[in-house]
C-alpha positions as CSV (number, residue, x, y, z in Angstrom):
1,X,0.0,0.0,0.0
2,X,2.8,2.1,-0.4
3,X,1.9,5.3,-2.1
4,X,-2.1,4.9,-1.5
5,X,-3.9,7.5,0.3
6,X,-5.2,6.0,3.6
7,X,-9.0,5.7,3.1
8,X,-9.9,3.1,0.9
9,X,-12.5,4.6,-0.5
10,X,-9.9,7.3,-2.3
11,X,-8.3,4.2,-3.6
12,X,-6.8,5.9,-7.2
13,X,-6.8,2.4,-8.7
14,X,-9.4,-0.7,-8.7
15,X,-11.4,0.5,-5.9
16,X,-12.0,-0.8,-2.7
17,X,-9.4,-3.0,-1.8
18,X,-10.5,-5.8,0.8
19,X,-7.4,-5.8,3.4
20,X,-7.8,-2.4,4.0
21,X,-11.5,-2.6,4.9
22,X,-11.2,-5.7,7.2
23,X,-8.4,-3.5,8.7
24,X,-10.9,-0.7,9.2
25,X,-13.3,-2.7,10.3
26,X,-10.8,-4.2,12.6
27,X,-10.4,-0.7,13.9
28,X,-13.4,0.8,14.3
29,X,-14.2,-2.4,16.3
30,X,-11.1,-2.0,18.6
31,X,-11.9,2.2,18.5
32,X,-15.6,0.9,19.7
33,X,-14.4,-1.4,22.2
34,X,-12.3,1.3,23.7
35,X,-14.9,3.4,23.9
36,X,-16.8,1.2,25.4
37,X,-13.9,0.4,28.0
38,X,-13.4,3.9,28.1
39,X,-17.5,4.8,29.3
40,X,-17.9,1.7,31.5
41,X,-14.9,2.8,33.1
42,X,-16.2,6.3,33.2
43,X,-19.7,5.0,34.1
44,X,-17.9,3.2,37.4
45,X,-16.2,6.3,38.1
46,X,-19.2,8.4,38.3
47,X,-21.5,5.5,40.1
48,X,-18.1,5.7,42.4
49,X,-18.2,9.5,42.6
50,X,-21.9,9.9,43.3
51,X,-21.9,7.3,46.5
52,X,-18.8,9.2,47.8
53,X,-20.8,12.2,47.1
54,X,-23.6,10.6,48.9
55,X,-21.5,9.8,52.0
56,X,-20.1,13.2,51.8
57,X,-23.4,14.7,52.0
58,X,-24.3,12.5,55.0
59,X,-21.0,13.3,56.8
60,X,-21.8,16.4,56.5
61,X,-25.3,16.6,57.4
62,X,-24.4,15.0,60.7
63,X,-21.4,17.5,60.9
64,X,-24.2,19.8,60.3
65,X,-26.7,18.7,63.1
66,X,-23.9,17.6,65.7
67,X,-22.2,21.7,65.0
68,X,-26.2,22.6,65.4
69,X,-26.5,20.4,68.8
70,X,-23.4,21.8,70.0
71,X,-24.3,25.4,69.2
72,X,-27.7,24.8,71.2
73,X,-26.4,23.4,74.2
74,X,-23.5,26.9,74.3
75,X,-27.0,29.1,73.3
76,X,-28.2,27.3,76.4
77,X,-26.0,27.2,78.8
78,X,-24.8,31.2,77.9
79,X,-28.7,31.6,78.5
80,X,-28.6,29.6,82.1
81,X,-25.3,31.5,82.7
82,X,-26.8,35.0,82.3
83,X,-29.7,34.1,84.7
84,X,-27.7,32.6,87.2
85,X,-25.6,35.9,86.8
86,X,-28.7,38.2,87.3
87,X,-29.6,35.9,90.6
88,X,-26.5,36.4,92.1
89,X,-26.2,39.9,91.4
90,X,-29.8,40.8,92.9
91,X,-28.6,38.3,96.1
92,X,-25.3,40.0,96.2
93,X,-26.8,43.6,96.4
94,X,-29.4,42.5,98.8
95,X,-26.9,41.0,100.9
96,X,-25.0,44.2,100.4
97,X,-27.6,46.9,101.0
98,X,-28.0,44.1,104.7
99,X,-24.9,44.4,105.4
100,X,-24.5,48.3,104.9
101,X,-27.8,48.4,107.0
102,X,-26.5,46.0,110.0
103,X,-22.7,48.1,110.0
104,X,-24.7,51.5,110.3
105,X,-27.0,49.8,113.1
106,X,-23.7,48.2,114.8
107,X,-22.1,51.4,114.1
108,X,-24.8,53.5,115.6
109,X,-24.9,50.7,118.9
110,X,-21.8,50.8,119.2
111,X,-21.5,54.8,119.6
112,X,-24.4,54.6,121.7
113,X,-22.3,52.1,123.7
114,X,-19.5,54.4,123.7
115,X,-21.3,57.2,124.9
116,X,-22.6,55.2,127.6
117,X,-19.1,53.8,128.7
118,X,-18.1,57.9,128.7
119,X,-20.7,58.6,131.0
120,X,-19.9,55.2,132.7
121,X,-16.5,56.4,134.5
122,X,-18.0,59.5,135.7
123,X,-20.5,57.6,137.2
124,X,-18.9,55.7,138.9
125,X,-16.4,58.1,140.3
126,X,-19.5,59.7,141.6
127,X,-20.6,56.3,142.6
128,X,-17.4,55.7,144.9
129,X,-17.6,59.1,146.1
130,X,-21.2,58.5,147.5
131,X,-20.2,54.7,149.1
132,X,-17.3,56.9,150.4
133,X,-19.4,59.1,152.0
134,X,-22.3,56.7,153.1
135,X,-19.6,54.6,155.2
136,X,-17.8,57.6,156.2
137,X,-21.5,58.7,157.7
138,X,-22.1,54.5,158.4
139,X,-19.2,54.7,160.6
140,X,-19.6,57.9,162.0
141,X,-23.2,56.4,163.1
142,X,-22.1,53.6,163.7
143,X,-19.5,55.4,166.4
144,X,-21.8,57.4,168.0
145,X,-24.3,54.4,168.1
146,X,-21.7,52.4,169.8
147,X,-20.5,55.6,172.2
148,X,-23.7,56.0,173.1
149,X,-24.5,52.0,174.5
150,X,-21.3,51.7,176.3
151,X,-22.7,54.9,177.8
C-alpha cells in the first residue's frame, strides 16, 4: 500500500481493496471497544463518585446537626449562665444593702455604747464618792451608836 492514500475509499486504482476494509473494520471495532472500556470505566467512576458524594453529604449533614446540637447546648447554657448571673447579682446587692444596714446599726450601737461607757466612769467616780461618803456617815453612826450604848 505504499503510495495509497489511507481511506480506501480514495483508492486511485481498482477500488475498494479488501485488506484495507477488514483492517478498518478491525479498527473501528477496537476504536468501539475502547470506547466502550473507556465509558464503562467512566460509568464506574461516576457510580463511584456519586456514592462518595452521597457519603459526603451524609457526613456532613451529621457534621451539620452535631455543630447545630453543640451550638444549642452553648445558646443554652450562655442563657442559664446569664440568669444565674442576674440571681446572684440581685442576692449579692441585697446582701450588700443588709450588710451596709447592719454596720450603720452596729455602728450607731456601738456609739451609743460608747457614749454610755463615757458617762460610765464619771459615774462611777461619783458612785465611789457617794459609798465613800455613806460609810464615812455609816461609821460615824455607827461610832456614836456604839458611844452612846457603852454609855
Amino acid at each position: 500500500m505504499a503510495g495509497e492514500v489511507n481511506f480506501f475509499r480514495k483508492r486511485f486504482f481498482g477500488g475498494f481493496n479488501r485488506e484495507d476494509v477488514v483492517d478498518y473494520i478491525a479498527k473501528l471495532s477496537q476504536e468501539r471497544n475502547a470506547l466502550e472500556e473507556e465509558k464503562a470505566k467512566a460509568e464506574n467512576e461516576i457510580f463511584s463518585l456519586k456514592r462518595e458524594i452521597v457519603a459526603l453529604r451524609m457526613e456532613s449533614d451529621e457534621a451539620m446537626r452535631a455543630l447545630n446540637e453543640s451550638f444549642d447546648k452553648k445558646v443554652a447554657l450562655f442563657e442559664a449562665a446569664g440568669v444565674s448571673f442576674a440571681e446572684f447579682d440581685a442576692i449579692f446587692n441585697d446582701l450588700r444593702l443588709n450588710i451596709e444596714q447592719v454596720a450603720e446599726k452596729t455602728m450607731a450601737e456601738l456609739k451609743t455604747t460608747g457614749d454610755a461607757v463615757g458617762k460610765l466612769r464619771p459615774m462611777l467616780a461619783h458612785a465611789v464618792e457617794r459609798f465613800s461618803e455613806l460609810r464615812s456617815e455609816f461609821e460615824s453612826d455607827s461610832n456614836h451608836l456604839t458611844t452612846s450604848i457603852s454609855h
